[in-house]
Structures are given as structure tokens and as C-alpha cells.
N, C-alpha and C positions, 0 to 999 in steps of 0.2 A: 652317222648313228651315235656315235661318241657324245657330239652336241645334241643332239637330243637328250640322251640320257643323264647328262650334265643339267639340262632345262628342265628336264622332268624333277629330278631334284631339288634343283632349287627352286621348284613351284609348291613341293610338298613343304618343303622347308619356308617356306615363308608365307602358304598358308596357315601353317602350326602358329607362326608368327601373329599372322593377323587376327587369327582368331585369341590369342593368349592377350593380344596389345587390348582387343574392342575390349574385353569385361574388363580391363582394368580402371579406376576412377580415381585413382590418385597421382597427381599430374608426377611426383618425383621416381614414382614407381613406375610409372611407364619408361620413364627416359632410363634407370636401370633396365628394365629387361628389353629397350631396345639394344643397348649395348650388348647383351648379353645374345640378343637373337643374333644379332648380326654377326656374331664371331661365330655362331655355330651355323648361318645360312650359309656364309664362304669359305668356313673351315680355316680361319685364320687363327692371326693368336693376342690380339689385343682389339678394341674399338673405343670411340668414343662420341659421346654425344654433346655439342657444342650450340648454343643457343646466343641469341644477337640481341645484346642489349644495348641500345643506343648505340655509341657510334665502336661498343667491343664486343668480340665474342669469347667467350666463358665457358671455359669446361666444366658442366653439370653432371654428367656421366660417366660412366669408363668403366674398364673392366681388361683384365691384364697386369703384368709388368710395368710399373710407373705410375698407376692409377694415386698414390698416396702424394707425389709432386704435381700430378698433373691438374686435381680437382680444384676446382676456384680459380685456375688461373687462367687471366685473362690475356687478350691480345688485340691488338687494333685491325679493326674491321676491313683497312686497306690497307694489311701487312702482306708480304709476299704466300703463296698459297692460299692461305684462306680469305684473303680479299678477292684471289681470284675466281675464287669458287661464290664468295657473295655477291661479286658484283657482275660475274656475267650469267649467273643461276645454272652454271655447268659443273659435270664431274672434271675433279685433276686426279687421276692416275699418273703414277713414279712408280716405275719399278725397283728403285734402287737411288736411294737418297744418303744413305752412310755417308760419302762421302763431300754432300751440301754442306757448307758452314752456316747456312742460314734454317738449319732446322732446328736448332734449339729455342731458335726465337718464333717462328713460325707456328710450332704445334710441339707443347710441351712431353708429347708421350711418346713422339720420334726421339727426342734427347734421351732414349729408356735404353736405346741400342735398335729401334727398330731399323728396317729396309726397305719393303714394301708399304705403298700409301696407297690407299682411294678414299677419296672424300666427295659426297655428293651435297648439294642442299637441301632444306629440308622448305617443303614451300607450304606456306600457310594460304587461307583465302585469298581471293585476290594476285595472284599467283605473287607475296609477298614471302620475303626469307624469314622463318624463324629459325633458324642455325646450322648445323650443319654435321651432318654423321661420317664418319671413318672410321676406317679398319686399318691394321696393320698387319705386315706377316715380319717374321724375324729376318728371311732369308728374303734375297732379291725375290721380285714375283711380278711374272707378267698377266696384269689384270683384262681378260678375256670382255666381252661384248658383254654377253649374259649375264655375266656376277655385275657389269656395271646396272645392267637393268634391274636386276634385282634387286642393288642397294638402292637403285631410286624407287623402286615398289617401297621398299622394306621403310627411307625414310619418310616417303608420302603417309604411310600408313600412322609411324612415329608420328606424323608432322598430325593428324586427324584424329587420333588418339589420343595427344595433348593437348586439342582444342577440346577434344568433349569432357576430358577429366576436369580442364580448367571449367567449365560454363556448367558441370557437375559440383565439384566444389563451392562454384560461385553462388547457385538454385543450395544447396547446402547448408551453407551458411546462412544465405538469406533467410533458409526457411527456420535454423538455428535462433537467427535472431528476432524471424517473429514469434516464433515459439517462445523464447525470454519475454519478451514484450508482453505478449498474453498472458502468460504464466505471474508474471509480476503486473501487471496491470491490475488499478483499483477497483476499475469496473466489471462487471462481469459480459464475458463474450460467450455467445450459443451462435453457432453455425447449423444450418439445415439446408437439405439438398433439395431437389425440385421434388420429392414425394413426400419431403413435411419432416425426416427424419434429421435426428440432431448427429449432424459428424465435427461439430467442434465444442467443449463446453469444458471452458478453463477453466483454473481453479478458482477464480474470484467468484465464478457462476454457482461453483462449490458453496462457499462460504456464504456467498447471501442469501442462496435457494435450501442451502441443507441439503441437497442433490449431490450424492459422486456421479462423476465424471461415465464409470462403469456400469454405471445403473443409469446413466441419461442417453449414454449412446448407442447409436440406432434404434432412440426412440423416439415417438414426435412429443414437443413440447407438453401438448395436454396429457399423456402418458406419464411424463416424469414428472410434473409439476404438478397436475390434477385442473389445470385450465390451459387454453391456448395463448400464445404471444402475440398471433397476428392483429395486424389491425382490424377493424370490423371495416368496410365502404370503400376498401382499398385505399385508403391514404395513409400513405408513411412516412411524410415528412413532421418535423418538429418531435420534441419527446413528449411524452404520457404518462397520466399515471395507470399502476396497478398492482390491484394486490394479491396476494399470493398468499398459502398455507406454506410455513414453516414449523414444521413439529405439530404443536399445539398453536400456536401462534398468529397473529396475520403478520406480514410484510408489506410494508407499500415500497414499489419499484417506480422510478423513472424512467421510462424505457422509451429506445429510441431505434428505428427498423433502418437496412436500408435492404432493396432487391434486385437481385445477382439476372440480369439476365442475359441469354445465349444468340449468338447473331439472328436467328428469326427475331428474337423481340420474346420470346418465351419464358417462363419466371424458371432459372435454373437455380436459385437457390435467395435465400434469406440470412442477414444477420441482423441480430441482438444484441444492444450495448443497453446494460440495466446496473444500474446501482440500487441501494438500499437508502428509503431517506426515510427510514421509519422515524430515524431518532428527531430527525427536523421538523417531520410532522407533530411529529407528539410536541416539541419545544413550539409550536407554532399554535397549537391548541391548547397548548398552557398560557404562553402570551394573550389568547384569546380572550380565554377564560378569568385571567388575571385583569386582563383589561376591563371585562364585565363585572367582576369582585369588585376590585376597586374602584370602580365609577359607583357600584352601591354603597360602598364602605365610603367615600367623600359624601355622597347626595344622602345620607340616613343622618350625618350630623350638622350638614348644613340645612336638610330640609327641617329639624328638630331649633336652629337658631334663628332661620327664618322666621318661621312660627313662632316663637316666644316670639323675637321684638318685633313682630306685626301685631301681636296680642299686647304686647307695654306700651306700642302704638297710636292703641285704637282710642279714639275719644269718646265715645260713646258707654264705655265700661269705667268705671271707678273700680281701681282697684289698692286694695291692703297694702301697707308696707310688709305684711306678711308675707303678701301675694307675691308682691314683686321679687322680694328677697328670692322666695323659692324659682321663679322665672329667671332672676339671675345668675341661679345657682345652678338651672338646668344648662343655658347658656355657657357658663362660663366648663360645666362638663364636659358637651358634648365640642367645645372648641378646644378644651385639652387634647382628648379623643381625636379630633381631625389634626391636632398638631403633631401626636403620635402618628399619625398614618404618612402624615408627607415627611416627618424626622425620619422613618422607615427605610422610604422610598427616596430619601435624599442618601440615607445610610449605605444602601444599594449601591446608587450610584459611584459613589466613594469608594466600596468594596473593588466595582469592576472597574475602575480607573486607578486604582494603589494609591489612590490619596488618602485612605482613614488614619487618622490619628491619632494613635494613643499615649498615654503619660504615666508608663510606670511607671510607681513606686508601692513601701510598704504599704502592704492594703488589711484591714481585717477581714478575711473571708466571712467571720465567724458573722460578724454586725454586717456585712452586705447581704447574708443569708438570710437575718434572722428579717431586715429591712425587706428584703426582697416580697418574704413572705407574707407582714401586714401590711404591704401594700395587695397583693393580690386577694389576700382573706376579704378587702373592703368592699372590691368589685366583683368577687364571685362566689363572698361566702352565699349568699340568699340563693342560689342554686344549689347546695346543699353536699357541697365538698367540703372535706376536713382536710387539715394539713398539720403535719406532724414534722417536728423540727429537729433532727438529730444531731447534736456537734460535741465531738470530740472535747476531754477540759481541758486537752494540752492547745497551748497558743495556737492560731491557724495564719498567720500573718505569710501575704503570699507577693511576688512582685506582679502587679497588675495595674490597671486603670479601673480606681472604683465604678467611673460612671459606667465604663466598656461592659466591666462584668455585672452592674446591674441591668442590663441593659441584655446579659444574655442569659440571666435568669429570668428575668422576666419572661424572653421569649420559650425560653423552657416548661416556667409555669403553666404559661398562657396555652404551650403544647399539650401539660398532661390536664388541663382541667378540659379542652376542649374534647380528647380522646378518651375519659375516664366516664363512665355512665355515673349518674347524677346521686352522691350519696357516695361516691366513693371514696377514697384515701389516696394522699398525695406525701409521700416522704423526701423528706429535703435530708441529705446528712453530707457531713464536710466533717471532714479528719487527715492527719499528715500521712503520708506514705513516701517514706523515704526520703529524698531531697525534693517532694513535691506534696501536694496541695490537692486533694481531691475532693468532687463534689457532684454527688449526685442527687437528681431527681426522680422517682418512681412513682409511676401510677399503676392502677389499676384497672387500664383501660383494654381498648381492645385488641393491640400489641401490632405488630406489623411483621407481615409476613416477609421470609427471608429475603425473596427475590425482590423485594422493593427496598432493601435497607442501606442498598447501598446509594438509592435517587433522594432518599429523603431529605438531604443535606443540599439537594438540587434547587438551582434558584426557579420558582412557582411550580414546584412539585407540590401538591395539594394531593391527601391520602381520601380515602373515600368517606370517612366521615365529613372531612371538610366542601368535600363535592359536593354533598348531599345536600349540602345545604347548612352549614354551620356559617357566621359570622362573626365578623369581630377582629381582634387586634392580632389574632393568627391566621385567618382565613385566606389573606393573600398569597402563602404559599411561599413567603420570602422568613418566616420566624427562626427554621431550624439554618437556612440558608446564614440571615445573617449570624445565630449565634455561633454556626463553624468559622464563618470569616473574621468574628472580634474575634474568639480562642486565639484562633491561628496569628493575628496578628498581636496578639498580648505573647506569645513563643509558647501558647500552650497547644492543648489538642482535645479533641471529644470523639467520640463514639457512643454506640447505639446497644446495648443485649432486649433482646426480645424475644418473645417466642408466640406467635398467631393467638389471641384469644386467652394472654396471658399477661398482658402489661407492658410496659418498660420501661428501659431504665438508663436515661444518660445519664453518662460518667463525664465531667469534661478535668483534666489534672492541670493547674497551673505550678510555676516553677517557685517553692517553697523560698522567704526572706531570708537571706543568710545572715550569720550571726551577727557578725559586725554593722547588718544594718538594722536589727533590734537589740 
């Protein structure tokens, strides 16, 4: 009756056990409270939990008297006791070990003053050791059938309880680090389950759709976005394109499927990998478009030199020295003209390889302003613009390359007469400001709205009057382009003030001559 009652105990006892070991998921924390169960399953007064790493076993747990020398320390796998317990997968019950001289080396928490030992193994899958559990009592102690079975219930459980924390941890982290990965990933991911609704949709899905994360989930694609992702004809291989409503906006996405399915073969779910390639599209229809610009802007002066000297040519017409002159004169213009457009386009070049060259020195702002201007007065005053010339009387002597900075006024000119409605006014002023050099241009034109002010400076960014149809020696979309690249490369700088349907007005400041160089 006795041993029953003994049995009944420790079944309730070491069911509390196994119940408390299953919900645990943290592998360090199980091996604590198995220590801890184990001294209250046998009513002892110390235990410990010992684990087989390679060819030592390692006190990882404990609880009792000696638990502060006992942790970390290790012992060889085929040392007296605990090799025997590893290597024949049995319990060693000692009643009374005080008086072994080999227990200080055997099991560090016997050396505490214990007497009582039982140590079972703890067996993983495979019926393979992973370390090994004991208890101690202070006083001798004759360990009974029942408590031996119960420490091996008790470690089985240990031993299955720190596989599932471990391969819990392991699903953890893993899912820890895809979580990073999508989280910091450039593309954007959307997950959806087999009913079309979205259960993943990270932040990059955020930023390129304008969609949070809270307002897209558990919802289907065409709900959150205002159109579907799916492919149309069921093919999903290769990406695609598509575009999407962002704000006010369109977005073109590249987007690319793959589909999730479940061992029937049935579609359990879908993902989405989409990037944003607005800006490359638009950089690809500027290229375009710049390509179509300047194949007219070459063929309008060449087809203009053709023409004359097929006309100086012809034998059949007598023509004036008068005649010819002006046929020369057209000639020799429109091949200025084309020399301009490929100096441009060579300039370009130059800019995005870091080879332009410039040569400062003292320069007069004041006479490259004032030059700047009758050269343009000659080719666009019969259009019916004014220019007005404003310069400071104090010196304006700046460190520059004269030809760079005629070369970015010009492009400036060429800027405000093409955006100025005809009959307007064009002010040029240059005056000192501080240890620098300033010089702006202002029209009267038709201004440029905020959100474009900062592409203007973009290489064949082209604003809508030039789309429209305007030609000429700014049309290609490269004029404000290169004149930010000389600035920059002379150590100066430019910017833009504008305001929609109100004019504007570059500033560009170069760095003023210091004294000892005038």
C-alpha cells in the first residue's frame, strides 16, 4: 500500500512536471526547471542537469548547495560515474559516496558535501544521449525502484522538451530573419493566401504602393491598390510591367509572381516581388525623346546646307555674287548652329565621364555678361524680347573659365527666352555679395512649378513648353543640365526661385578674385 502511495505521488508530481516542461520554449529555461522539478519530484536537496557536448559533459543546470562551482564545469565523458551512465544509457544509484575520493572529479556538486547520488540519462531521438540528470540528498539514501523510474520519466520528458524549444527557437529565428530580410528588402513583397487576401505586405510594399501594411491586410490586392496583381491567362513566369495609382499619381511596377501550391496541386497562395521603375521609365522616354529632338535639331541644319550648295551647284541658274554671298552666309550659320549642338553633346559627354576642363582665372563677370547678352539680342531679338542689363559699378572680377561661363549663360539665356512669351523681358544683373560673385537671369515667363524644380537641372529633362514643341539650341533638354555641371565644376553653384505662372529666376554665385589677384 505504502508503494502505491509513494507511485501515486510521484505520478502527480511529475505530471505538474511535464505539463510546466511542454509550454516552455526556451531551451535554457527548461533545463532550469527541470532541476528544480526534480528536487521536488524525490524530495531531495540538490540536482543537476548535465548535457554531452562532444566527447564532455557540462553542468548547464543545478539548483542547491554548490550550484555557483558546479556551473560550466566540465568533465570527460568516460570519467568514472558519469561515463558510466553515458556509455551504458543506465541509471547509477550510490547511497553514500562521502567517503569516494573520486567524487570531486566525477560530479562537481557531490564535492558540495553531498551523499546521496542517482543520475539517469537523458536520451534524445534515436535513443542517442544528450546528458544527463541527478539528484542529490545530503544524508546517505537508499534510492527505491520507483523514484528511479520516475527520474527517467522526468528526464525523457527534459530530454523532449529541449528538442522542441531547441527547433522552436530554431522556426524563430528563422522566421526573425526572414522577417529582417523582407523588412529591409528594396523590393516590395505582398503575400496572399488561397482566397486572394493579402497576409504579407512589407514595408517596401509600403513605400512604393503608398499602401500601410494595416489597411492592405486581409485585404485582396484590388481592394488595397484599386486593381489586381494577378496575371491575366495564368502565366507567371518572367516579370511585367504595371501600373498602379499612387496618391494622384501613376507608378509603373515590375512585377514578378510566383504560386504557392498545396499537395493536391491547388493554388494555396501567391507572391509578389514589385519594384518601382517609374524613374527609369520616365529617364527612358526622355532618352527617347531626346533622341527624336536631336535627330531634328542635326537634320534642320544640315538639311538647310544641303540646300544652299546643291543651289550654288546647279548649272543651269546664274547666280549674283550677291546671291551667293547670302547662300554662304546661310551655310556658314546653320553650320555654326550644328557645331553648337554636337560641342553640347560632346560637353555631355565630358560632364558624365569627369573629364571637362576648366581654366581659372581672373575673369570680368561684368564683360562676359554684357557679351553674353549681344550675342543672344542678335539671334532672338526679331522675336521680340528685350534684355535689360543690370551690373553693379563696383569691379565684378570672379575666379572662373571665361569660355565655361559664357557657355552657361548662354545656356541660361537660351532658357529664359524660350520660356518667356514673346515681347517679354529678360534681366541679366551681376553684382558682389560677400566673398562671391553673383549673377542672375530673370524672365518673365511661365515659371515652373514646385514639384518639378528640383528635375530641371536633370540631364533631358524638357519642361512642357519645350515638349510642345519648341526648338532650338535649348530644346534637347541638356541646357540647364550642363549649365549646373560648368558652375559646379568652376567651385561655384546655381539654383532656381520660381513660382508657377510667375517667371524665374537663376542665381548661379561664383567665388569672387581675391585681392592680391587684381
Amino acid at each position: 500500500y505504502e508503494r502505491e502511495r509513494r507511485s501515486r505521488h510521484l505520478a502527480q508530481r511529475l505530471a505538474r512536471a511535464g505539463r510546466a516542461l511542454a509550454g516552455e520554449l526556451d531551451p535554457d529555461d527548461v533545463l532550469d526547471q527541470v532541476a528544480r522539478h526534480a528536487v521536488e519530484l524525490l524530495e531531495c536537496d540538490a540536482a543537476s542537469v548535465r548535457l554531452l557536448e562532444r566527447d564532455e559533459v557540462v553542468v548547464r543546470a543545478a539548483t542547491g548547495a554548490g550550484v555557483s562551482a558546479a556551473l560550466d564545469a566540465r568533465t570527460a565523458s568516460t570519467a568514472w560515474l558519469v561515463g558510466d551512465i553515458v556509455q551504458t544509457r543506465a541509471s547509477r544509484a550510490l547511497a553514500d559516496v562521502s567517503g569516494d575520493p573520486r567524487v570531486a572529479e566525477a560530479d562537481p556538486m557531490l564535492a558540495a558535501g553531498y551523499a546521496g547520488y542517482l543520475g539517469v540519462p537523458m536520451m534524445g531521438p534515436e535513443d542517442s544521449v544528450h546528458g544527463i540528470l541527478a539528484v542529490y540528498s545530503r544524508r546517505p539514501r537508499e534510492w527505491r525502484e520507483e523514484e528511479d523510474e520516475a527520474l527517467h520519466a522526468l528526464a525523457a520528458a527534459a530530454a523532449a522538451a529541449r528538442t522542441n524549444a531547441d527547433l522552436y527557437q530554431g522556426v524563430s529565428h528563422e522566421q526573425q530573419r526572414s522577417e529582417a530580410i523582407l523588412a529591409n528588402v528594396a523590393d516590395g513583397i505582398v503575400a496572399v493566401d488561397r482566397e486572394g487576401r493579402v497576409v504579407l505586405w512589407n514595408p517596401a510594399a509600403e513605400r512604393v504602393t503608398g499602401v500601410a501594411a494595416d489597411d492592405a491586410l486581409g485585404k485582396t490586392p484590388t481592394e488595397a491598390l484599386g486593381r489586381s496583381l494577378e496575371s491575366t491567362g495564368g502565366a507567371t513566369g518572367g516579370s511585367r510591367l504595371l501600373p498602379i495609382r499612387r496618391g494622384g499619381e501613376e507608378v509603373w511596377l515590375s512585377l514578378s509572381e510566383a504560386v504557392m501550391s498545396d499537395p493536391t496541386g491547388a493554388v494555396a497562395g501567391r507572391i509578389f516581388a514589385f519594384r518601382d521603375i517609374s524613374a527609369e521609365r520616365s529617364v527612358e522616354q526622355m532618352k527617347t525623346d531626346f533622341v527624336s529632338t536631336v535627330s531634328h535639331e542635326l537634320r534642320t541644319p544640315l538639311t538647310s546646307i544641303y540646300g544652299f550648295a546643291e543651289t550654288l551647284l546647279r548649272q543651269d541658274v546664274l547666280f549674283g555674287e550677291e546671291e551667293r554671298a547670302t547662300f554662304l552666309r546661310y551655310i556658314a550659320s546653320e553650320s555654326e548652329r550644328l557645331t553648337s549642338i554636337v560641342d553640347r553633346l560632346l560637353s555631355v559627354a565630358q560632364l558624365d565621364t569627369g573629364d571637362i576642363s576648366v581654366q581659372l582665372a581672373e575673369t570680368d563677370v561684368g564683360a562676359v555678361v554684357s557679351e553674353a547678352v549681344r550675342s543672344i539680342e542678335g539671334s532672338h531679338g526679331a522675336n521680340g524680347h528685350s534684355f535689360v542689363v543690370d551690373l553693379a559699378d563696383e569691379p565684378l572680377a570672379a575666379e572662373a573659365d571665361g569660355d565655361k561661363l559664357s557657355q552657361v549663360l548662354a545656356h541660361l539665356l537660351d532658357n529664359a527666352v524660350r520660356y518667356s512669351p514673346a515681347g517679354g523681358t529678360v534681366t541679366v544683373a551681376a553684382r558682389r555679395r560677400d566673398d562671391a560673385v553673383e549673377v542672375s537671369v530673370e524672365d518673365e515667363g511661365v515659371g515652373i512649378p514646385h514639384a518639378e524644380q528640383e528635375r530641371i537641372f536633370r540631364k533631358f529633362y524638357r519642361g512642357d513648353a519645350a515638349a510642345s514643341g519648341a526648338v532650338g539650341a535649348g530644346a534637347t533638354g541638356l541646357g540647364l543640365f550642363l549649365a549646373e555641371g560648368l558652375v559646379t565644376a568652376m567651385g561655384g553653384r546655381i539654383r532656381v526661385d520660381s513660382s508657377e505662372g510667375k517667371g524665374s529666376t537663376f542665381v548661379l554665385e561664383l567665388r569672387a578674385a581675391t585681392e592680391t589677384e587684381t
